[in-house]
Phi, psi and omega in degrees: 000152175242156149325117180241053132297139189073019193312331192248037167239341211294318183283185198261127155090055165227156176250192135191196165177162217217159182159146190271111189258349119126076172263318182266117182312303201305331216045054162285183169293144181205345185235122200216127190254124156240155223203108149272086176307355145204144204316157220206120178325157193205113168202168168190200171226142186239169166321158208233340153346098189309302207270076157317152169285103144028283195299314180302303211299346188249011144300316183284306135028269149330325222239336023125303209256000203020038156201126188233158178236001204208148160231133152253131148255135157217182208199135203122343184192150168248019177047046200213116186091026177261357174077237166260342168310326183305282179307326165313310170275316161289349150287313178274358160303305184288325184272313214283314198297310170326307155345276181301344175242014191046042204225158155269172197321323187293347171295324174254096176286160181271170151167135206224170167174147186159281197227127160257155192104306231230101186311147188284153175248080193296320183279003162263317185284000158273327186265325171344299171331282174321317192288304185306328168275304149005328208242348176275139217224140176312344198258348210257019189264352160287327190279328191278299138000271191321261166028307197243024169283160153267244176253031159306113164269014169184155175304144162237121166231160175223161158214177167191156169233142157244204177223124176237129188031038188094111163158098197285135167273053203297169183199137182210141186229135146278168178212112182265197145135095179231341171178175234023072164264117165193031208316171181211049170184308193204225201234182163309308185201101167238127192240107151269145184230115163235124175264004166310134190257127191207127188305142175295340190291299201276316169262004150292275197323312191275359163279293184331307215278323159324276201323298196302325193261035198226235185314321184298328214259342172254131164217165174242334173211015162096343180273110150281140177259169190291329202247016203290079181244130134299141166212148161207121173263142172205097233254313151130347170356322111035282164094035210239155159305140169313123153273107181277173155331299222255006151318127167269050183213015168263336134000274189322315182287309193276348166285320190294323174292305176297343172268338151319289205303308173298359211238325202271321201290315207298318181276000156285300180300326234261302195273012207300140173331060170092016155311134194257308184253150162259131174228157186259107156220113192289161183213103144230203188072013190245148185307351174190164184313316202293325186256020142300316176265352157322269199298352167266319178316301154335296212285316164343287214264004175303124153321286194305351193244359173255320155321305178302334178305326175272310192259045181071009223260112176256071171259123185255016189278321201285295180331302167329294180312299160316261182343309200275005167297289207306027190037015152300143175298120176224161160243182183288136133143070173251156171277122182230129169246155195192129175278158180330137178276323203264031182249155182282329197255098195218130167248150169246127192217085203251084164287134206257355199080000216242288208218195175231054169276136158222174184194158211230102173244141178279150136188204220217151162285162190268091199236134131051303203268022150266334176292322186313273179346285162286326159356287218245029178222125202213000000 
């Protein structure tokens, strides 16, 4: 791992830029380009979510050709349950930023978040546009962070650099994401920058497999969102041997992406919506991996095991309860550990007895100023 300011510029030859185009009541940063200067393998992953979002269907589309140069984000609306209208401004979101980049339309993907219901207000993100490709910079990746939050209270960013066959590789990620967590694919909004030359086969398979020991492992409230898109770009730059599937430096890669992906999910949960506790909570003992995070995942969305958690409560009957909701294979006599409640940091650690499945889920306590917070968000 590396310093990650500026993450998603860090590799060679990518840019980016950020600017308030005024999506947001606040006028914060809401708009934001990321940019490959030369085309670039491309894939990624989405909500799993029926009222896909405008921007997912025509990302995925997109993605369609396996190679892209561009992301537009904006953030302030998710452009989502907005109908043909909707789509229609994230198709002319994509031809209008081409345009301006010389590229063709299958070149840009979308990815938008914020309010769902509610038409996107296309003539600030039209006038906008120019100025935001304009602006684009080797420097702008912190600003580019900022840019796509929501009820985020700080920015994620992670990189790492490797070494593949003398020929330093870089990686770099943004994150958005403080609630309405629960992915089933990926994260709220995650943007990868690679200069790594690499087969589309082999950075599909390693994203997946990221996402799943990651993004798949966390919730905060139980909520999937509409708009849950991944992008991983890898333009090859580099100059690295290709890396395939069947490569030995595909190890390499695919550990360095997963300890990103795990670094960005850890700093979602970490920033959760009026969050108090960060919590770990291990499941081993089970009959296979799949029904370890089942049963952490339960405990993850139990209301009654998080509430008890903001108030310190150390009822392990809400542990019980959960698990034994969740339709994992159990027998009587599970095991339960649990570090102190009045800690910010709290691991949970529950063997079920069954097997040697195991799985590792993040999530958060349940507090007041998160009911404030969706209360009022409107």
């Amino acid at each position: 791992m590396r310093g990650s300011e500026n993450a998603i510029c860090q590799a060679r030859g990518f840019q980016s830029a950020a600017l308030a185009c005024g999506l947001k009541k606040s006028r914060n940063l809401d708009l934001a380009l990321i940019y490959s200067e030369a085309p670039a393998v491309a894939c990624g992953m989405f909500t799993r979510n029926k009222f896909t979002a405008a921007p997912v269907k025509v990302s995925k589309r997109h993605l369609r050709a396996r190679q892209a140069q561009a992301v537009v984000v904006n953030s302030g609306n998710a452009n989502c349950y907005t109908g043909k209208r909707g789509l229609g401004v994230a198709m002319e979101t994509a031809h209008l930023t081409a345009k301006l980049l010389s590229l063709k339309d299958a070149s840009v993907l979308v990815a938008s978040t914020g309010i769902i219901g509610r038409q996107l207000d296309f003539a600030k993100v039209k006038k906008a546009l120019p100025v935001l490709v304009n602006s684009l910079g080797k420097d702008n990746g912190s600003k580019t962070a900022r840019a796509i939050m929501t009820t985020d209270t700080k920015s994620k960013e992670s990189a790492a650099r490797i070494n593949i066959d003398g020929k330093l590789v870089t990686i770099g990620a943004i994150a958005k994401g403080a609630g309405m967590i629960a992915p089933d694919m990926a994260t709220m909004l995650c943007f990868i920058t690679t200069d790594g030359l690499i087969r589309y086969s082999a950075l599909k398979t390693a994203l997946r497999e990221a996402v799943n020991d990651s993004f798949n492992m966390i919730s905060i409230d139980g909520c999937m969102s509409t708009n849950d898109s991944m992008i991983i770009l890898a333009n090859g730059l580099a100059g690295n041997r290709l890396i395939s599937i069947d490569d030995g430096n595909f190890p390499k890669f695919k550990t360095a992406l997963k300890k990103i992906c795990l670094s960005l999910a850890r700093m979602i949960v970490s920033d959760a919506e009026g969050a108090s506790k960060f919590i770990t909570i291990k499941v081993c003992g089970a009959k296979n991996n799949n029904q370890a995070k089942k049963a952490g995942l339960a405990i993850a969305n139990s209301n009654l095991f998080k509430a008890a958690l903001y108030g310190e409560n150390r009822n392990l009957g809400r542990i019980v309860a959960a698990v034994g909701a969740s339709g994992v294979m159990l027998k009587e006599g599970i095991i339960i550990e649990c570090s102190p409640f009045k800690k910010r940091d709290i691991s949970v650690k529950v063997d079920l007895k069954i097997g040697c499945g195991t799985a590792t889920v993040y999530t958060s306590d349940l507090t007041p100023e998160y009911i404030r917070i969706n209360a009022g968000y409107n």
